[in-house]
PAVO-349616 format. One record per residue: x negated, y, z of N, C-alpha, C in turn. Coordinates in steps of 0.001 Angstrom, whole numbers, plus 500000, padded with zeros to 6 digits. Each point is the difference from the previous one (the first is absolute). Layout:
N
+--------+--------+--------+--------+--------+--------+--------+--------+--------+
!     nx !     ny !     nz !    cax !    cay !    caz !     cx !     cy !     cz !
+--------+--------+--------+--------+--------+--------+--------+--------+--------+
!      X !      Y !      Z !      X !      Y !      Z !      X !      Y !      Z !
...
+--------+--------+--------+--------+--------+--------+--------+--------+--------+
//
This chain:
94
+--------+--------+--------+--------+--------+--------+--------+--------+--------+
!     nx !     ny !     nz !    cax !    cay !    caz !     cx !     cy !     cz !
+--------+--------+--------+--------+--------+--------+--------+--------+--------+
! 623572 ! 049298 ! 665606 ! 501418 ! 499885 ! 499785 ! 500695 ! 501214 ! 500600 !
! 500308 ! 500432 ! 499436 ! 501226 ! 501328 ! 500164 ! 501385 ! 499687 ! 500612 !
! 500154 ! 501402 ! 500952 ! 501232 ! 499226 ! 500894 ! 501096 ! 501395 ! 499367 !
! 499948 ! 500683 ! 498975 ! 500791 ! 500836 ! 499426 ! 500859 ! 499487 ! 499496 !
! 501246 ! 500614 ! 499930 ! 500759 ! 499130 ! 499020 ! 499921 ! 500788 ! 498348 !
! 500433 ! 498649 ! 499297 ! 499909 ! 500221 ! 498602 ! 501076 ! 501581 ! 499972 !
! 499369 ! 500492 ! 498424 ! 500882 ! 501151 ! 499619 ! 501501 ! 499493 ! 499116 !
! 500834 ! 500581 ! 500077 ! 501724 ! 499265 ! 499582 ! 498902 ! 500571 ! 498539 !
! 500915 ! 498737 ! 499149 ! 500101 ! 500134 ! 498392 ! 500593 ! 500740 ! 499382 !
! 500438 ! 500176 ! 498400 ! 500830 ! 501401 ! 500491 ! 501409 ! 499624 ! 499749 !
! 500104 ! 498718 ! 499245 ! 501413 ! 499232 ! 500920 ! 500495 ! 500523 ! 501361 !
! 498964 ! 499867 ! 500857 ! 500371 ! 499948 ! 501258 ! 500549 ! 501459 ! 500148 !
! 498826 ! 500692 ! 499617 ! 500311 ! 501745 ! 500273 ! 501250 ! 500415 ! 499203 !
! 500485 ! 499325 ! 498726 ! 501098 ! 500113 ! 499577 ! 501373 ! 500035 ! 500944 !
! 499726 ! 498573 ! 500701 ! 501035 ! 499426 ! 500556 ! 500356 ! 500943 ! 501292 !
! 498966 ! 500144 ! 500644 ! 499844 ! 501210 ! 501275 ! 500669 ! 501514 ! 499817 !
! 499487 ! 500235 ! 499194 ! 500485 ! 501481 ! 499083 ! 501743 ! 500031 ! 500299 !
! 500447 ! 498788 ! 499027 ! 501506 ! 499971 ! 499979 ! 500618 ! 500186 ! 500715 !
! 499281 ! 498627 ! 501306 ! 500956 ! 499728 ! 501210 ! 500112 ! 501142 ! 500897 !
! 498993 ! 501121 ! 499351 ! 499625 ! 501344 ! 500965 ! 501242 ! 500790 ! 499439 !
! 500542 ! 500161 ! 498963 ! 500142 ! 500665 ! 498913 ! 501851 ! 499672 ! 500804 !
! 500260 ! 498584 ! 499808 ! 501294 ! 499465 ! 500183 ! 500423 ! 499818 ! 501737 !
! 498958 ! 500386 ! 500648 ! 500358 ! 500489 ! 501211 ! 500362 ! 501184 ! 500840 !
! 499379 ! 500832 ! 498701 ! 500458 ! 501857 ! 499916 ! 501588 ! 499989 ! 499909 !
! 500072 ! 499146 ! 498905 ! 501382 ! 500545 ! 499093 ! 501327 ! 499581 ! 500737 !
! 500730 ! 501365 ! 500628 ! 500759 ! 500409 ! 500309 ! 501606 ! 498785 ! 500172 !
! 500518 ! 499639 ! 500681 ! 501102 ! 499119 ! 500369 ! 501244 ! 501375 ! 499473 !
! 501083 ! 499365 ! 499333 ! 500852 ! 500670 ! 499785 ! 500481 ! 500524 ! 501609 !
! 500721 ! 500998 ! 499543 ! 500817 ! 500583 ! 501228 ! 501425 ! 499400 ! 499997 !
! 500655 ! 499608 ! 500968 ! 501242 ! 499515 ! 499750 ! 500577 ! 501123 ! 500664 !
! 501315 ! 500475 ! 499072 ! 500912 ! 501217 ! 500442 ! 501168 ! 499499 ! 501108 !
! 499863 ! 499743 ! 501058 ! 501335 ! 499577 ! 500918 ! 500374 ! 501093 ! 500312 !
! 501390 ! 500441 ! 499520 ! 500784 ! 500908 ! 500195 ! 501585 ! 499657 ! 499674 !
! 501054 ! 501012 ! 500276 ! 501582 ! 499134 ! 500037 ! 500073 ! 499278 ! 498459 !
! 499639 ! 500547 ! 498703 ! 500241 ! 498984 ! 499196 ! 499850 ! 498909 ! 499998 !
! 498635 ! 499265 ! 500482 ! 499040 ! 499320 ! 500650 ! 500869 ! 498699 ! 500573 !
! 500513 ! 500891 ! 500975 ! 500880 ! 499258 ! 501322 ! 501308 ! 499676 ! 499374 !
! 500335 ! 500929 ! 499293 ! 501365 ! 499356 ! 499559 ! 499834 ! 498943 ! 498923 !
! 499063 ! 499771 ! 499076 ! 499606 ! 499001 ! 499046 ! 499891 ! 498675 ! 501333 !
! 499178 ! 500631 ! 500775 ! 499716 ! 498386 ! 501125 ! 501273 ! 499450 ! 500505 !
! 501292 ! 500833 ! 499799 ! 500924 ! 499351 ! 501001 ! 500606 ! 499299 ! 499214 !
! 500197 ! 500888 ! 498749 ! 500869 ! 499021 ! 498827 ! 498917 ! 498621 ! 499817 !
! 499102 ! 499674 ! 500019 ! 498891 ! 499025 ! 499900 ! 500527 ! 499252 ! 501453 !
! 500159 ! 500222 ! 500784 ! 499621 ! 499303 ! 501389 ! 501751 ! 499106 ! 499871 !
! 501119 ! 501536 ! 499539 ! 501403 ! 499495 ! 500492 ! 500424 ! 498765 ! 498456 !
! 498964 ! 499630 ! 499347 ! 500128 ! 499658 ! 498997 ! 499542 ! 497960 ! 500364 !
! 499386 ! 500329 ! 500765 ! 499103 ! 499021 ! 500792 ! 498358 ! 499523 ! 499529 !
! 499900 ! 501152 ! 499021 ! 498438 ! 499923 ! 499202 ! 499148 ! 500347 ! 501326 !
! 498516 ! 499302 ! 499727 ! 499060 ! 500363 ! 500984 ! 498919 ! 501354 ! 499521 !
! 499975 ! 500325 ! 501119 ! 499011 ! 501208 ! 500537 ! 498500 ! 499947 ! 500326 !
! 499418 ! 500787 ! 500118 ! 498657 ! 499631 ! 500231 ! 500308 ! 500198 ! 501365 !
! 498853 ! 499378 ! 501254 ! 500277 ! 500678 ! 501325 ! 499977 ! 501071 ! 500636 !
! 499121 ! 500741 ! 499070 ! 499336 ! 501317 ! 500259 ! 501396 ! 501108 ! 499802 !
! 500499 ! 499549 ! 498349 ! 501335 ! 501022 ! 500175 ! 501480 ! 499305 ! 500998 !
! 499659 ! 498903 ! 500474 ! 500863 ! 499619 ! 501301 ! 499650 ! 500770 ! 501030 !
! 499024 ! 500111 ! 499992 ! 499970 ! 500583 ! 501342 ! 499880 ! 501426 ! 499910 !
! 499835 ! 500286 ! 499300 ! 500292 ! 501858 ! 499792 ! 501475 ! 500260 ! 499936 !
! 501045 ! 498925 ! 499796 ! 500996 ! 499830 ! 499493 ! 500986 ! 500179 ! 501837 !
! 499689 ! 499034 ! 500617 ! 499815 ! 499907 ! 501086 ! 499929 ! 501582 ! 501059 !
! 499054 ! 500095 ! 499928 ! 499071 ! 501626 ! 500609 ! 501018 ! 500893 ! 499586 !
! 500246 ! 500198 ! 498968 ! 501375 ! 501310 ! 499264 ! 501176 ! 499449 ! 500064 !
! 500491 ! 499200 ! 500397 ! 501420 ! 499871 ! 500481 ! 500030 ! 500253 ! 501639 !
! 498838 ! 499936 ! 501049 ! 499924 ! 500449 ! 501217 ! 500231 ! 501516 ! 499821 !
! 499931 ! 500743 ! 498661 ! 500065 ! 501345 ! 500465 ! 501259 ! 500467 ! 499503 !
! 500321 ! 501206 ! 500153 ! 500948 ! 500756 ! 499873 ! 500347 ! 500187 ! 497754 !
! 498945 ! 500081 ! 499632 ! 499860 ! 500363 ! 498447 ! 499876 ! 498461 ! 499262 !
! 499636 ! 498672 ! 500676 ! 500224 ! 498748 ! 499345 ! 501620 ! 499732 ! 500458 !
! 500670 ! 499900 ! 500738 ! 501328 ! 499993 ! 500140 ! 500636 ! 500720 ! 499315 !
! 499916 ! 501092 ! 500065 ! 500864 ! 501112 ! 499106 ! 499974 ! 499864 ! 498112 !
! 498520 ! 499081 ! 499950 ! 500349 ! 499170 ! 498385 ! 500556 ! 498960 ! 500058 !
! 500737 ! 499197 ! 501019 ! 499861 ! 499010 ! 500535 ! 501424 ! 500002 ! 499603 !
! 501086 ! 501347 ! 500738 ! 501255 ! 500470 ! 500352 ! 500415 ! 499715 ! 497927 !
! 498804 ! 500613 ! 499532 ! 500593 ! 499598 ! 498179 ! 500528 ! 499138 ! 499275 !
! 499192 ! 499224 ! 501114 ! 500821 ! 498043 ! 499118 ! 500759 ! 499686 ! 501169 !
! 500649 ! 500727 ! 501185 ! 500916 ! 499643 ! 500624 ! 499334 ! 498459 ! 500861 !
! 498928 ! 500486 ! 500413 ! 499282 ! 498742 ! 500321 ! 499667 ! 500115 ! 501405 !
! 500246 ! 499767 ! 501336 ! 499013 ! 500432 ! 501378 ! 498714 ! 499137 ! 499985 !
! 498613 ! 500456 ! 500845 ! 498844 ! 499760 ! 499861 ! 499839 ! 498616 ! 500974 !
! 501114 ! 499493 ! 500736 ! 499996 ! 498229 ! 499852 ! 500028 ! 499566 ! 498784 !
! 501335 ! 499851 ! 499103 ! 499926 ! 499346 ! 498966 ! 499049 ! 499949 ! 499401 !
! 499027 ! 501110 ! 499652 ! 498689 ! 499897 ! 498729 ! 499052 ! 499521 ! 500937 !
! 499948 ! 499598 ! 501595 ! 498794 ! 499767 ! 500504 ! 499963 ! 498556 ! 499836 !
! 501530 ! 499355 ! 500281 ! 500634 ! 498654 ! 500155 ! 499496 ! 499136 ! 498593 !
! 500221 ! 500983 ! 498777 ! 499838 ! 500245 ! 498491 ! 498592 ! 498921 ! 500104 !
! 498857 ! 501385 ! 500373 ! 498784 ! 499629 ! 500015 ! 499615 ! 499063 ! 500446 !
! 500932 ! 499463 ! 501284 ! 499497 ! 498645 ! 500918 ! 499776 ! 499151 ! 499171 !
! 501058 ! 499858 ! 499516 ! 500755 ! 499128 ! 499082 ! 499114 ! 499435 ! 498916 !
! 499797 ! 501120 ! 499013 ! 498975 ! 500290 ! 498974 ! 498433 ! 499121 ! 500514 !
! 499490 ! 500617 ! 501100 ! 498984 ! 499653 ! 500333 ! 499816 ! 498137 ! 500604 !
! 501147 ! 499464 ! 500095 ! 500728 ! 498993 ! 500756 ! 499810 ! 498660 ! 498800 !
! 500671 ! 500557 ! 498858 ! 500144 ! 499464 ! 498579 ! 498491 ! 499712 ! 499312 !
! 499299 ! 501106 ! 500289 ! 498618 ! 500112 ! 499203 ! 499124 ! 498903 ! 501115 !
! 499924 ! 500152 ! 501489 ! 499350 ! 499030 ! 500558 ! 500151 ! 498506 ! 499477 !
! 501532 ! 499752 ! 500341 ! 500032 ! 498351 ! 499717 ! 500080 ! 499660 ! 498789 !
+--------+--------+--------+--------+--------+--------+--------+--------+--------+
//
């Protein structure tokens, strides 16, 4: 009795191939930049939800000097859109 294991079928080697194939292939790039940010605010001040990931990038660039200053566009300070997000994130929990 043989303690080798069997050889994959070629089903199997099919299936292997792919999952090799579809683990290469590349994740889009997402462009976060001010267009980006300004689409998220009209989305956020709208009360539509966000993913968390662009919350919190959302977040991170209003601490700086260049997320405020897009911020100053909609006449908005970086409480309100954080308060925004609470909010947002507040709605989607319960």
């Amino acid at each position: 009795m043989s303690s080798e294991p069997k050889p994959l079928t070629a089903r199997e080697l099919e299936i292997e191939h792919q999952l090799k194939i579809d683990r290469e292939k590349e994740l889009p790039v997402l462009k976060r930049d001010d267009d980006y940010f300004i689409k998220l605010c009209n989305q956020v001040m709208a009360g539509e939800l966000i993913s968390p990931e662009d919350a919190d990038w959302m977040r991170r660039l209003t601490s700086i000097s260049k997320g405020r200053g897009l911020l100053a566009s909609f006449k908005l300070e970086p409480e309100d859109l954080i308060a925004r997000l609470e909010q947002i994130v507040l709605d989607f929990t319960t």
